[in-house]
Structures are given as structure tokens and as C-alpha cells.
C-alpha positions as CSV (number, residue, x, y, z in Angstrom):
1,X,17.0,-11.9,6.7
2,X,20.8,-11.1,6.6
3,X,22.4,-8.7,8.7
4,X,22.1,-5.3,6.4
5,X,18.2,-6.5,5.7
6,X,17.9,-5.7,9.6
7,X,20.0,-2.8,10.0
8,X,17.4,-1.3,7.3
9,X,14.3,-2.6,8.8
10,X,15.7,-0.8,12.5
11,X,16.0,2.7,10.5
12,X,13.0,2.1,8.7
13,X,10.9,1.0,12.0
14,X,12.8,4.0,13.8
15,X,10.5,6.4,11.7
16,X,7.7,5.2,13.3
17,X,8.3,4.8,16.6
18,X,9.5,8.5,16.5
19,X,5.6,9.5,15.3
20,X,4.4,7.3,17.5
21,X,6.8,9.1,21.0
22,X,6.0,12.7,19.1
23,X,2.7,12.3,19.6
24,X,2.1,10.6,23.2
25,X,4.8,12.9,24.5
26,X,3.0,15.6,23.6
27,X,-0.2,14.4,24.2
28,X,1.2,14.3,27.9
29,X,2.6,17.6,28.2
30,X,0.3,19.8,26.4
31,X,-1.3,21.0,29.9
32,X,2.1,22.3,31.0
33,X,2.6,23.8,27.7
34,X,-0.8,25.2,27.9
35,X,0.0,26.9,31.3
36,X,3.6,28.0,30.3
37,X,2.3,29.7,27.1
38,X,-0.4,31.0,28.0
39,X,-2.7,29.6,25.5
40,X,-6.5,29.2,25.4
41,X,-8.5,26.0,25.4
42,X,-9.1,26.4,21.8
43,X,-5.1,27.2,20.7
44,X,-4.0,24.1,22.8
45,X,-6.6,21.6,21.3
46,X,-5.0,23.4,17.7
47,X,-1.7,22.7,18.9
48,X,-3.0,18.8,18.7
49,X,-5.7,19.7,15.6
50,X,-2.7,21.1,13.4
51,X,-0.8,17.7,13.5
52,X,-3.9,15.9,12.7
53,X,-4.3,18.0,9.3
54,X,-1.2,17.5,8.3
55,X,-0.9,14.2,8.5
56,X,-4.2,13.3,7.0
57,X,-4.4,16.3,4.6
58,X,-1.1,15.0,2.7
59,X,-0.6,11.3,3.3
60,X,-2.4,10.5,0.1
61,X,-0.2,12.4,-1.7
62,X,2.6,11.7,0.6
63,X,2.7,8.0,-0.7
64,X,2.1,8.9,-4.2
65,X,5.0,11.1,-4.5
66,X,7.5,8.3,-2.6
67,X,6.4,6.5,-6.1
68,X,6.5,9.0,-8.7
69,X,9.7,11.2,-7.0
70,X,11.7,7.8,-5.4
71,X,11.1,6.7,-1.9
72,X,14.7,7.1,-0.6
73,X,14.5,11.1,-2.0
74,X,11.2,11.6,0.0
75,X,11.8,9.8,2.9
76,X,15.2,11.5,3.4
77,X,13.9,14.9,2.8
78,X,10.7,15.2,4.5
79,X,12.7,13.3,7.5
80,X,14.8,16.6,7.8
81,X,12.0,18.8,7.9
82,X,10.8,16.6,10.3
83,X,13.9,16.9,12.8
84,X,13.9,21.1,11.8
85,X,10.4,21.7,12.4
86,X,10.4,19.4,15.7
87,X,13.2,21.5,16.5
88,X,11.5,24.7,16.0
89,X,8.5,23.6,18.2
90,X,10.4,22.9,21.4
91,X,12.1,26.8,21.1
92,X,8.4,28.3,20.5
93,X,7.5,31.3,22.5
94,X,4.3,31.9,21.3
95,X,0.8,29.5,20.4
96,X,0.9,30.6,16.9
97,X,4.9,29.2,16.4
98,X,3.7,26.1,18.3
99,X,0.9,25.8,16.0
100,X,2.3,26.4,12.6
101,X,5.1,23.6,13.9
102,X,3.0,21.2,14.6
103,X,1.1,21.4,11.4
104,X,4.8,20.8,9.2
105,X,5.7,18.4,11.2
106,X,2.3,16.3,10.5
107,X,3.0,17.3,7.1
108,X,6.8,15.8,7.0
109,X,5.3,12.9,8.9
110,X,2.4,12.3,5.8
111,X,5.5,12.0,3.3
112,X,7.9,10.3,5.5
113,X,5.6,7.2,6.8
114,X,4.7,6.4,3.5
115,X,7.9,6.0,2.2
116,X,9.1,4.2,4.8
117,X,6.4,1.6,4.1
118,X,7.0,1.6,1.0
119,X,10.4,1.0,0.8
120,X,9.7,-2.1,3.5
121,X,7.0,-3.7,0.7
122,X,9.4,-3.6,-2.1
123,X,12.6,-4.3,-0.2
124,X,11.4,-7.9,1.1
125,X,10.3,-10.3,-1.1
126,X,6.5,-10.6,-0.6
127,X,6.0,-13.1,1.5
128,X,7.1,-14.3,5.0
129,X,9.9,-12.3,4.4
130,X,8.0,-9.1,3.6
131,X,5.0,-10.1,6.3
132,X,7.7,-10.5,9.4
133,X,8.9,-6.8,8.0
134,X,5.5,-5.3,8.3
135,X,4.4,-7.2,11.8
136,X,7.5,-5.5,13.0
137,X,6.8,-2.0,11.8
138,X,3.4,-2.3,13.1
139,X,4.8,-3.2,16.6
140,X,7.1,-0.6,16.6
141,X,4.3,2.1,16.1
142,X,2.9,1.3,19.3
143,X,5.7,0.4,21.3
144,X,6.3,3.9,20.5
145,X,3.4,5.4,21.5
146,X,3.0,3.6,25.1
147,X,6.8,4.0,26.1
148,X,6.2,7.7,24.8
149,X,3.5,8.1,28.0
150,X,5.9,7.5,30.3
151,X,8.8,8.9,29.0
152,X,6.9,12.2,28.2
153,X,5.9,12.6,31.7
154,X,9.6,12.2,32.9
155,X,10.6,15.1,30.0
156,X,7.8,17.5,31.1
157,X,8.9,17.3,34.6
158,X,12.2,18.4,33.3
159,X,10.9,21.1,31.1
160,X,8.2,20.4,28.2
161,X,10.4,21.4,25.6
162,X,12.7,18.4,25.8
163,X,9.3,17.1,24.7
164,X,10.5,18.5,21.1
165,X,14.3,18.4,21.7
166,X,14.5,14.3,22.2
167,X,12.5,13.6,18.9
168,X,14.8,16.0,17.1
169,X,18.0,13.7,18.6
170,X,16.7,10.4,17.6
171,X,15.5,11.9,14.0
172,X,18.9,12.9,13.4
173,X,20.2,9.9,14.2
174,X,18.1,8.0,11.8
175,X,18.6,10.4,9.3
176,X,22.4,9.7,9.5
177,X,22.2,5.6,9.7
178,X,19.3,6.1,6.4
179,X,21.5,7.8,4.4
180,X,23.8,4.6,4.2
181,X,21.2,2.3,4.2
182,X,18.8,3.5,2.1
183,X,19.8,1.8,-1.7
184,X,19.5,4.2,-4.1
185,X,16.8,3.8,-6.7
186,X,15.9,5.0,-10.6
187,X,13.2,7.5,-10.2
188,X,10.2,6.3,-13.2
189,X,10.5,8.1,-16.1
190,X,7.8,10.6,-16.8
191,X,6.6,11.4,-20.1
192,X,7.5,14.9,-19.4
193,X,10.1,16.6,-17.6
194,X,10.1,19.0,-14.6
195,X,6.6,20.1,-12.9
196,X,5.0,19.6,-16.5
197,X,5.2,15.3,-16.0
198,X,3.3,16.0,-12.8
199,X,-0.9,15.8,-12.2
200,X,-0.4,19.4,-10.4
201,X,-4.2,20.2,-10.5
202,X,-5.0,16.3,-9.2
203,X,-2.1,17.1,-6.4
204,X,-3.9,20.8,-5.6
205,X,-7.7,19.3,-5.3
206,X,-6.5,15.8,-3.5
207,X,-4.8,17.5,-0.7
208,X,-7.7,20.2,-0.5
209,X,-9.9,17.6,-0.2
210,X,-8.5,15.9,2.9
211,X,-8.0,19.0,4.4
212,X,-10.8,20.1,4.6
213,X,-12.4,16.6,5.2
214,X,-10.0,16.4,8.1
215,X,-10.8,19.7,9.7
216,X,-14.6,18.7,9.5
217,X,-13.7,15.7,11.3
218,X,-11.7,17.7,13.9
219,X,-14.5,20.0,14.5
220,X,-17.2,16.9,15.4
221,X,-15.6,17.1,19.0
222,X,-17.7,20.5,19.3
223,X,-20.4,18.6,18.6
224,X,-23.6,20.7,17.6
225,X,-21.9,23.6,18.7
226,X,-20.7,25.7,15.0
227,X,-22.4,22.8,13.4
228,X,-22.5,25.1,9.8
229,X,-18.9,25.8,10.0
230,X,-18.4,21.4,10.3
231,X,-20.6,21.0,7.6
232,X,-20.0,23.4,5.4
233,X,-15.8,21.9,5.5
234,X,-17.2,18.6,4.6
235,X,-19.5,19.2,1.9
236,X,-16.3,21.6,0.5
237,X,-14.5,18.6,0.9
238,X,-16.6,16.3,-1.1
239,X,-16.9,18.5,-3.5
240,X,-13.2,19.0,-4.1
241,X,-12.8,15.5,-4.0
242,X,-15.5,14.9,-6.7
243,X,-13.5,17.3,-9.0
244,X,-10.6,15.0,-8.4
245,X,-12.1,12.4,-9.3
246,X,-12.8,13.6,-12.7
247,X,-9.6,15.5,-13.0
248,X,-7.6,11.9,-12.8
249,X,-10.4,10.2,-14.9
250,X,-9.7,12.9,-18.0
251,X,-5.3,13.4,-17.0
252,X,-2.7,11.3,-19.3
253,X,-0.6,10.8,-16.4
254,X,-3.0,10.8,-13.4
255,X,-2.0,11.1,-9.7
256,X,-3.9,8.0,-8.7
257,X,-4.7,5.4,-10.9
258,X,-8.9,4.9,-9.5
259,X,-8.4,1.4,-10.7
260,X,-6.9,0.9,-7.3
261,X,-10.0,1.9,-5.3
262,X,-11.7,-0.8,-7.0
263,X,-9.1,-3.6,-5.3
264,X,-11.2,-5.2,-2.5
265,X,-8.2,-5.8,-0.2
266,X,-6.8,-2.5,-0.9
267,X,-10.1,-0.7,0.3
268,X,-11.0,-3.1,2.7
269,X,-7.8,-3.1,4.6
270,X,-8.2,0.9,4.4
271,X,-11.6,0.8,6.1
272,X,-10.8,-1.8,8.4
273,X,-7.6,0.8,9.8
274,X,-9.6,3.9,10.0
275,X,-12.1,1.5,11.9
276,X,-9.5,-0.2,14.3
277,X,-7.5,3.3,15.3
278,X,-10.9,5.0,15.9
279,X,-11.6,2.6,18.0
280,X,-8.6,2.4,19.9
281,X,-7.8,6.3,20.0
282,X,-10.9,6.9,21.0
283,X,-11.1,4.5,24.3
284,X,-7.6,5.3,25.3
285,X,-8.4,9.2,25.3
286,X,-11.7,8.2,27.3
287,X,-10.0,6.3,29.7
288,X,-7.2,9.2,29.9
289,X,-10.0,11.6,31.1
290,X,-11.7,9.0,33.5
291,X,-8.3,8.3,35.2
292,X,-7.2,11.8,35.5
293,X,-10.6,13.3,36.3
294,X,-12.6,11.2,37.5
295,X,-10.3,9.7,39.9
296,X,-7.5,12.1,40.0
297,X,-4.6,10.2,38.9
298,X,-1.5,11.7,38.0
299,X,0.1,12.2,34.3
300,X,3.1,9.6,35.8
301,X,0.3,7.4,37.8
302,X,-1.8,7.3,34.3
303,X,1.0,6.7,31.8
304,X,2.4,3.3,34.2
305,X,-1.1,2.2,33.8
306,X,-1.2,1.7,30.1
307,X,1.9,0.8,29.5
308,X,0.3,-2.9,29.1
309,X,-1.3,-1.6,26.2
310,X,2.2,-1.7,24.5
311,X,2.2,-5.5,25.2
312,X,1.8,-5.6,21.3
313,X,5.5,-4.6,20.9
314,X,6.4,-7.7,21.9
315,X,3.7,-10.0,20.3
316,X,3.7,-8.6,16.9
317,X,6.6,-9.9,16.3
318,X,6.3,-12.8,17.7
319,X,3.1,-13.9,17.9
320,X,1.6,-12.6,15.5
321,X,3.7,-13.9,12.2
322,X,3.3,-17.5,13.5
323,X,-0.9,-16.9,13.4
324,X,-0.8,-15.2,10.4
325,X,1.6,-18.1,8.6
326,X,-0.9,-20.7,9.8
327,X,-4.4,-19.3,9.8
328,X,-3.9,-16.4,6.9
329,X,-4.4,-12.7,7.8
330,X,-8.0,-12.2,7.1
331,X,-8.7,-14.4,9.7
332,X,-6.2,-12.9,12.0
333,X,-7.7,-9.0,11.2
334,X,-10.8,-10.8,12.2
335,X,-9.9,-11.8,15.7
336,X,-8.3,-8.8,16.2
337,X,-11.7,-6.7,15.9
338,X,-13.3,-9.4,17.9
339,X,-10.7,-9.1,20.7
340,X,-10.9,-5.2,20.7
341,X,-14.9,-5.6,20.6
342,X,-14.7,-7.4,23.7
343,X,-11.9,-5.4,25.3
344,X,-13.8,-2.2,24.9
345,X,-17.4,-3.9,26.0
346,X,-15.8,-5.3,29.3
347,X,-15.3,-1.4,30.0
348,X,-18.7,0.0,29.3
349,X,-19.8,-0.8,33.0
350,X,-16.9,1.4,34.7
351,X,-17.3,2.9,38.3
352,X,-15.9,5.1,40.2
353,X,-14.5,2.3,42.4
354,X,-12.8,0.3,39.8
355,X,-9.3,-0.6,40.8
356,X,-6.3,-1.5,38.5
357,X,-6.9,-5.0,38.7
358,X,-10.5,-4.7,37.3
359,X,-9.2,-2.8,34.4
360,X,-6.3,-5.0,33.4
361,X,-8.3,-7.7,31.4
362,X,-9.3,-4.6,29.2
363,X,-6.0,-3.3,28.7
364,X,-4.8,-6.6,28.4
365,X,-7.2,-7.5,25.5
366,X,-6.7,-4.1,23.6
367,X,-3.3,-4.4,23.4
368,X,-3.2,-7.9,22.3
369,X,-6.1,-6.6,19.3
370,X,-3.6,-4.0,18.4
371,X,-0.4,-6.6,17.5
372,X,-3.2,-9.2,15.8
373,X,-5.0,-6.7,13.2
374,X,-2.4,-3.6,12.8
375,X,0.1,-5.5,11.2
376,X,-2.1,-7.7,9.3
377,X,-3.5,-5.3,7.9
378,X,-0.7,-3.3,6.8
379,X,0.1,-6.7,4.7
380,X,-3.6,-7.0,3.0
381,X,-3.2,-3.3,2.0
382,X,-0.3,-4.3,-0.2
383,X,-0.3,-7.7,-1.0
384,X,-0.9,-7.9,-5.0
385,X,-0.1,-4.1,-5.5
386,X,2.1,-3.6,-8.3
387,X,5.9,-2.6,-6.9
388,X,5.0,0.9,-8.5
389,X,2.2,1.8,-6.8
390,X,3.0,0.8,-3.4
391,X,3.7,4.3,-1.9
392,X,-0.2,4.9,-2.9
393,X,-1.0,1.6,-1.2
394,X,0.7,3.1,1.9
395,X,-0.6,6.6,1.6
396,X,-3.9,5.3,1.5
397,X,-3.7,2.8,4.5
398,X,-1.8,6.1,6.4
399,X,-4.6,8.2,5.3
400,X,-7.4,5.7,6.9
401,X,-5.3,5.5,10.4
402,X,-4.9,9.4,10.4
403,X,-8.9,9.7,9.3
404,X,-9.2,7.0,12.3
405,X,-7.5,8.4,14.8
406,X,-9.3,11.7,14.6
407,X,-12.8,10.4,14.1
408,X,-12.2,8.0,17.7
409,X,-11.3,11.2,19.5
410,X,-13.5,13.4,18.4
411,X,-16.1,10.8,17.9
412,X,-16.2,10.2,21.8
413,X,-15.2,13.9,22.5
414,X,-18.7,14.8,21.0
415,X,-20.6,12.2,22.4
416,X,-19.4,12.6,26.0
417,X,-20.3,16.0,25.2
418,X,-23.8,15.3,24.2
419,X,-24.9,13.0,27.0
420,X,-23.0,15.3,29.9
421,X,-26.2,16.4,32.0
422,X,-24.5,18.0,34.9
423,X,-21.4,19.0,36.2
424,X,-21.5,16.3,39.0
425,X,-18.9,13.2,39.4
426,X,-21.9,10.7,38.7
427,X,-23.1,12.5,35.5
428,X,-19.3,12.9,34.1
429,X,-18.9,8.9,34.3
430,X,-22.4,8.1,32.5
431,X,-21.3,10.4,30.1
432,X,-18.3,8.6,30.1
433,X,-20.0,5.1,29.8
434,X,-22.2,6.1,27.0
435,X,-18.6,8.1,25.1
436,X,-17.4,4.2,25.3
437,X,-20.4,3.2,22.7
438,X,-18.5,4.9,20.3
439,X,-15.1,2.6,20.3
440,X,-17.4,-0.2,20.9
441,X,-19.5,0.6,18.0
442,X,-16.4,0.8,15.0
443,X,-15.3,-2.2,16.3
444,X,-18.0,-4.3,15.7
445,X,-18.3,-2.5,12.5
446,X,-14.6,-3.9,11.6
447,X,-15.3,-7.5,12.2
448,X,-18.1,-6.8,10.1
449,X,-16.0,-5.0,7.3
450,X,-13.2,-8.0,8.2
451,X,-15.9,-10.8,8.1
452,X,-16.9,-9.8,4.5
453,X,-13.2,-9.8,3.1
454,X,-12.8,-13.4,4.9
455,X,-15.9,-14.8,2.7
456,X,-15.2,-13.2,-0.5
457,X,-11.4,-15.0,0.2
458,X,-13.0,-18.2,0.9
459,X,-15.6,-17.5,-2.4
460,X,-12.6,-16.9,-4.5
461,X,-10.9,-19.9,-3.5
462,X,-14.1,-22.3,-4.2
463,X,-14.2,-20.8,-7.7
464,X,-10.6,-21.3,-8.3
465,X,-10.9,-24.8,-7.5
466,X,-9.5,-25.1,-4.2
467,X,-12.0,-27.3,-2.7
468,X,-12.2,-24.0,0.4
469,X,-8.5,-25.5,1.3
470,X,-6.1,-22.3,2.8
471,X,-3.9,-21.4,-0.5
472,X,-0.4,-23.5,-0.2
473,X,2.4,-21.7,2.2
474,X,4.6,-19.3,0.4
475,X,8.3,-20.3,0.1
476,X,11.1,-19.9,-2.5
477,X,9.5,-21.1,-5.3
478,X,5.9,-20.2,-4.4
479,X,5.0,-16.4,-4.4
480,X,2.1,-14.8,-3.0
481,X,-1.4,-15.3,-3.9
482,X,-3.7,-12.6,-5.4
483,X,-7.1,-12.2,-5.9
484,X,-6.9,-9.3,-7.4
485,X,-5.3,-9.0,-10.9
486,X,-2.7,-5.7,-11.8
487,X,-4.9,-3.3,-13.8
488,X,-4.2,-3.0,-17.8
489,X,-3.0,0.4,-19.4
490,X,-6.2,1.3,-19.5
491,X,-6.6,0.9,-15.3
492,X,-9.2,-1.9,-15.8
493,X,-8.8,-4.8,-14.0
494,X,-9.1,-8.2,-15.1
495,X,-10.7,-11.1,-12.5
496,X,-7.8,-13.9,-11.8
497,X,-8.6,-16.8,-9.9
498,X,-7.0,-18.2,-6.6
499,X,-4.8,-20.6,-8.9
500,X,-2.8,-17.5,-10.2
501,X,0.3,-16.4,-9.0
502,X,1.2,-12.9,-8.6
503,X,4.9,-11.5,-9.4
504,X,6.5,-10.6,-6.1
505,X,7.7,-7.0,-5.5
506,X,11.0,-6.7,-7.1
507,X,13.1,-5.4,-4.2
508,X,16.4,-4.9,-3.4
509,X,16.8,-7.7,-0.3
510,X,15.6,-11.3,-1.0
511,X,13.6,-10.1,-4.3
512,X,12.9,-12.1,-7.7
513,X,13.7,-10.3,-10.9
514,X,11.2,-10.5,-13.5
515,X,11.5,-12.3,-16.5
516,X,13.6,-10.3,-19.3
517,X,10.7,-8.9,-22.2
518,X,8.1,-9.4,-19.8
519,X,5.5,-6.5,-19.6
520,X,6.2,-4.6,-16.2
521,X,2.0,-5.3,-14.8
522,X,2.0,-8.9,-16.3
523,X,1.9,-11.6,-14.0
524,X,4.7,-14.0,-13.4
525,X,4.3,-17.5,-15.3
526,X,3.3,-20.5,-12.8
């Protein structure tokens, strides 16, 4: 990649390290800003909560707009509500402020990510080129997160409201370099103008739908505690998503084309994130509590400790393209489930006499799982995916991390919960040992998921005629294989064998132009 190809993929890769430093900086000083407040138990958990809807309520939509409205118009907008809202947080004098912050921002965040990614898949050719892009991004997102630990703890000691104020300075500053790298782009024609082109009532019962399917999943951490209130949010949930379902089924110019939920990768890949970030959300946040609770480590004492989690900044970029050119991503998904599975198992007998050195292997482990399946995975949700739905591609990968995320925490919150029998030291850490099923648990169920993707690869390719050899390298004259065929204008989508080549996304950096007269969904000719 040439020199302005980088300076884009820094901006672009600066979006998500700053969600990924938003959230453990907070995550960190949220007792201070608890105490200073004066908030209950219940408005600091919303002052988390209220992120988490955002973000999951809209990313589906989020990525689907970058498509219809043009990425470089959503990513730049919702990245200056971003940088106003975070800005509003950090002068909050009140839990209700704080709140209704926190939830914009989550929402600026569910427009902006997607955007971002989606601007990375159809600015680099698909590919290496496109695969090193997206190993990268991935990397960033949790290089952000651990050196957000340690840096949050420095900020709160200064005052928690530089928790809010450094986000809004690095924001800005990406906000200023995207604006000249960011190409500009046509925005698709519509078949109507204005709001009139747009699938409003698909929009209205899509994001009501993950709202309420998100705040459900917030509320397992009471576990059986207000269970009608939980269930009643997800059956509302369902329900709205069942009518949008059959809004987009009978719309002329639907929101989501459903022919893309019935792409194997796509779903897969969506499954396999929600299953991976549970997982890992929901050890670190046990292993949070058992340090600082259990053994009454400090904020600055805990953060130093995982900062080996964030090895993965370092190895997805390295690493991790080199596996992934030689062995194919499935396969490197897969040992990245396997790798957490046995990170997260080594854990499961924990005592209260553990030092750091008997903990390392774990954290060691985990990390490394995170650079071999996050990235990989962010290249099997959009590898095949027409260049004009690839902000719903990335909306719907988002929208499994977000969905993740919040199951692992209150997956384990709930469990830990349930199996608490006293209020001694003993019973708190078999509480905590039996909480650590639940990472444990998703994933082995995503090298299960992962598994099944692998064989249906290596199916495909037997059929095709490749004998079960890995498909040929891609290079500059050989584009990336698909095994699943762009849909017709109907949204059906036609079977296409591991000998057929799929047209690569026609970016701006390193892209091939299609064919003039060629039909924009029709493959490229061998």
C-alpha cells in the first residue's frame, strides 16, 4: 500500500481505537464517577447499560445507512456527534446528563464503526490487500481497549472527567485528518427522492427491535430478579422483528435485502463474533471483580495486569496475515476459538492464592485468540459481499460484537449471581469459578459454529473440483474466491462453485474496475 492508502487506514483505525479507550476508560472510572455524582447502583450500571443500547440498537441500521446515504457523509457526521456528546458527558452534573450522553454516543458509535469498515472493504482491493487492512483494524480495537485500562486509571486520578475530555481531543483530531482523506463518493440513486426513497417503517421496527432485544439482554445480569420485565422486552423484541421481516419482504426498496441472511459466511462470521466477544467480555469483567475483590487489587495494580491481553496489537498485524495467507481464515477463526477455549478452561480452577505468574499463560492465550479470530473474521463477514451492501455486512458483524459483548457480561453477571451462597470470601470465588462456565461455554460453541463453516469450505471445494486442495493464493490477476454467489434482482441467490471468481470490491486504492456494460451484481469473467 502507497503512502495515502496508510494515512487513510490510520484515520480509519483511529475510530476504533477511540471506542475501544471510551469504553475501558470508563469502565475504570465509573466508581469515582459513581461516588462524585452521587448516583445509585442502578443509575451507574445505566451509565454503562445506555452505551450498550446504543450501540447495538442502531448498528444494523448504522451500516445500512453508510450504504444507502455514502459512507464518507455518515462517518463524518455521526463522528462529530461523537466528539459533542463525549464532550457533553465529561461536563455532566447530574446521572440523568451522564446517562442520556452515553446513550448518543453509543448511538454515533453504531453509525460511525460501520462506515469506517466499510469504507476499509471497498477501498482495498479484496484480497491481501484488503485482509492486512482489516487484521489491522481489528488490532487496533483492542490495543485500544487494554492501553485504555491503564491510561483511564492515570485520567481518573487526575479528575474522571478527563475520562470524556481526551476522547473528545483525539476525535477531533480524526475528524480533521478524515475530512482530507476521506474520497468523496456518488451516493446510489434512489428511485425516489428525499425521505420517500427511504424503507422508514423497516428503519422504525429494525431499530425497535434491537432495542428492545438489547435491553432484555442487559437485564439478564438481574438474573431471576424482574424476570417479566426481561421477558416481556424480548418477546416485544421478536415480535417487532417479525414485523420487519415482513415489512422488507412486501417494500420495493427494502432496508435489508434478507437474501443476505441466507450467505453462510455472512451469518456464520456474525455468530462466531457475538460468540468470541461474549466470551472474552465476559472473563475479563470476571477476572476484574476477582482481582479487585477478591484480592483487593488496585484499579492501577489491575489495569498493569492485563495489559498482556493487548499482545494482539502487535500480532494481528503481524502474525496473523502470514497464517491467514497460508492456512485460509476458517482455519485461523478456528484456532482462535480453540486457543480462547483453553485460555478460559486453564482459569476455571482459580484460588485465592494465585499469583501473577499463574495467571499469565491465560492472559497470554486470550490475547493471542483475540488477534487470530477477530480479524479473520471481520474478512469472512465480507468477503463476496457485493461493494453496495458492505456497510450492511459491517452493521451486522458490529451488531453480533455489541449483542456479544453484553450477553458475556451479563451472562456471567447472572450466573455469579445465581450460584453466590453466602457473603463469605470462599463462596464469592466458587461463584466466581462456576461465572467462568459461561466464557468457557460460547467458546466451545464457536469452534463448533467455526468447525462447520471449515467443512462446508472444504465440501464446496470437493464439488468444485478441487481435489480438497486450499483455493490458489490471490494476486493481481487472481481475485477472491466465493462460495456464495451475489443475489439476482429478485434477492435469490444462485449456488456457484469454488472455480468461480468473484468481482473484487471496486474501491478507490488498488481496486479493479468492472467491465464497461457489465451488470453491477454479475460476476467478473475468469
Amino acid at each position: 500500500m502507497g503512502a495515502r492508502a496508510w494515512a487513510l487506514l490510520l484515520v480509519l483505525c483511529g475510530t476504533i481505537f477511540l471506542e475501544g479507550i471510551d469504553i475501558a476508560m470508563l469502565a475504570i472510572a465509573i466508581p469515582t464517577i459513581r461516588s462524585d455524582l452521587g448516583l445509585s447502583t442502578g443509575a451507574a450500571a445505566w451509565v454503562i447499560s445506555a452505551y450498550v443500547l446504543g450501540y447495538a440498537g442502531f448498528t444494523l441500521l448504522g451500516g445500512r445507512a453508510a450504504d444507502l446515504l455514502g459512507r464518507r457523509r455518515m462517518f463524518l457526521t455521526w463522528l462529530g456527534v461523537f466528539v459533542v456528546f463525549s464532550g457533553l458527558g465529561g461536563l455532566a452534573t447530574e446521572g440523568l446528563t451522564l446517562i442520556v450522553a452515553r446513550f448518543v454516543t453509543g448511538l454515533a458509535a453504531a453509525f460511525m464503526t460501520p462506515a469506517a469498515m466499510s469504507i476499509i472493504t471497498t477501498s482495498y482491493a479484496e484480497g491481501p490487500e484488503r485482509n492486512k487492512a482489516l487484521l489491522v483494524f481489528a488490532g487496533t480495537s483492542a490495543g485500544g481497549f487494554s492501553l485504555g485500562l491503564v491510561v483511564g486509571g492515570f485520567l481518573t486520578e487526575l479528575g474522571w472527567r478527563w475520562v470524556f475530555f481526551a476522547p473528545v481531543l483525539l476525535a477531533a483530531a480524526i475528524l480533521a485528518a478524515a475530512v482530507r482523506l476521506i474520497p468523496r463518493e456518488a451516493v446510489p440513486a434512489r428511485r425516489r427522492p428525499g425521505l420517500r426513497g427511504f424503507d422508514l417503517p423497516g428503519a422504525a421496527t429494525a431499530a425497535g427491535a434491537m432495542l428492545l432485544l438489547a435491553f432484555g439482554v442487559v437485564r439478564l445480569e438481574h438474573g431471576l430478579a424482574g424476570w417479566p420485565l426481561t421477558a416481556g422486552a424480548v418477546a416485544a423484541g421478536l415480535l417487532l422483528g417479525a414485523a420487519f421481516v415482513r415489512i422488507e419482504r412486501r417494500t420495493a426498496e427494502p432496508l435489508v435485502r434478507l437474501g443476505i441472511l441466507r450467505t453462510g459466511s455472512v451469518v456464520r462470521a456474525g455468530l462466531g463474533a457475538l460468540l468470541f466477544v461474549g466470551a472474552f467480555m465476559g472473563f475479563q469483567f470476571v477476572l476484574t471483580l476477582y482481582l479487585q475483590e477478591l484480592r483487593g487489587w488496585s484499579s492501577w495494580q489491575t489495569a498493569i495486569a492485563l495489559v498482556v491481553m493487548g499482545c494482539d496489537v502487535i500480532l494481528a498485524p503481524t502474525l496473523t496475515p502470514r497464517l491467514v495467507a497460508r492456512y485460509g481464515h476458517a482455519k485461523v477463526i478456528l484456532g482462535g476459538f480453540l486457543l480462547a477455549t483453553v485460555a478460559y478452561g486453564l482459569f476455571l480452577p482459580i484460588g485465592m492464592d494465585w499469583t501473577y505468574a499463574a495467571m499469565f499463560p491465560t492472559l497470554l492465550l486470550a490475547g493471542t485468540a483475540f488477534a487470530l479470530a477477530l480479524g479473520p473474521l471481520m474478512i469472512a463477514a465480507t468477503e463476496g459481499v457485493a461493494e453496495k451492501e458492505q456497510g450492511l455486512a459491517g452493521g451486522l458483524l458490529q451488531t453480533g460484537l455489541q449483542f456479544g459483548a453484553a450477553i458475556g457480561i451479563s451472562g456471567v453477571t447472572a450466573v455469579h449471581g445465581l450460584a453466590l451462597s453466602g457473603a463469605d470470601a470462599a463462596s464469592d470465588l466458587s461463584a466466581f469459578r462456576t461465572a467462568l462456565a459461561v466464557p468457557v461455554t460460547m467458546a466451545l460453541l464457536g469452534a463448533i459454529v467455526s468447525a462447520q463453516g471449515l467443512r462446508r469450505r472444504r465440501s464446496g471445494r470437493i464439488a468444485g473440483g478441487s481435489g480438497g486442495q486450499p483455493p490458489p493464493r490471490r494476486g493481481a490477476g487472481n481475485c477472491a474466491t466465493s462460495h456464495d454467489a451475489p443475489a439476482d434482482k429478485n434477492g435469490r441467490r444462485q449456488r456457484q462453485t469454488a472455480d468461480s471468481v468473484s468481482r473484487p470490491a471496486a474501491g478507490v486504492i488498488g481496486s479493479v474496475s468492472r467491465p464497461a456494460g457489465e451488470p453491477e451484481d454479475a460476476p467478473a469473467a475468469a
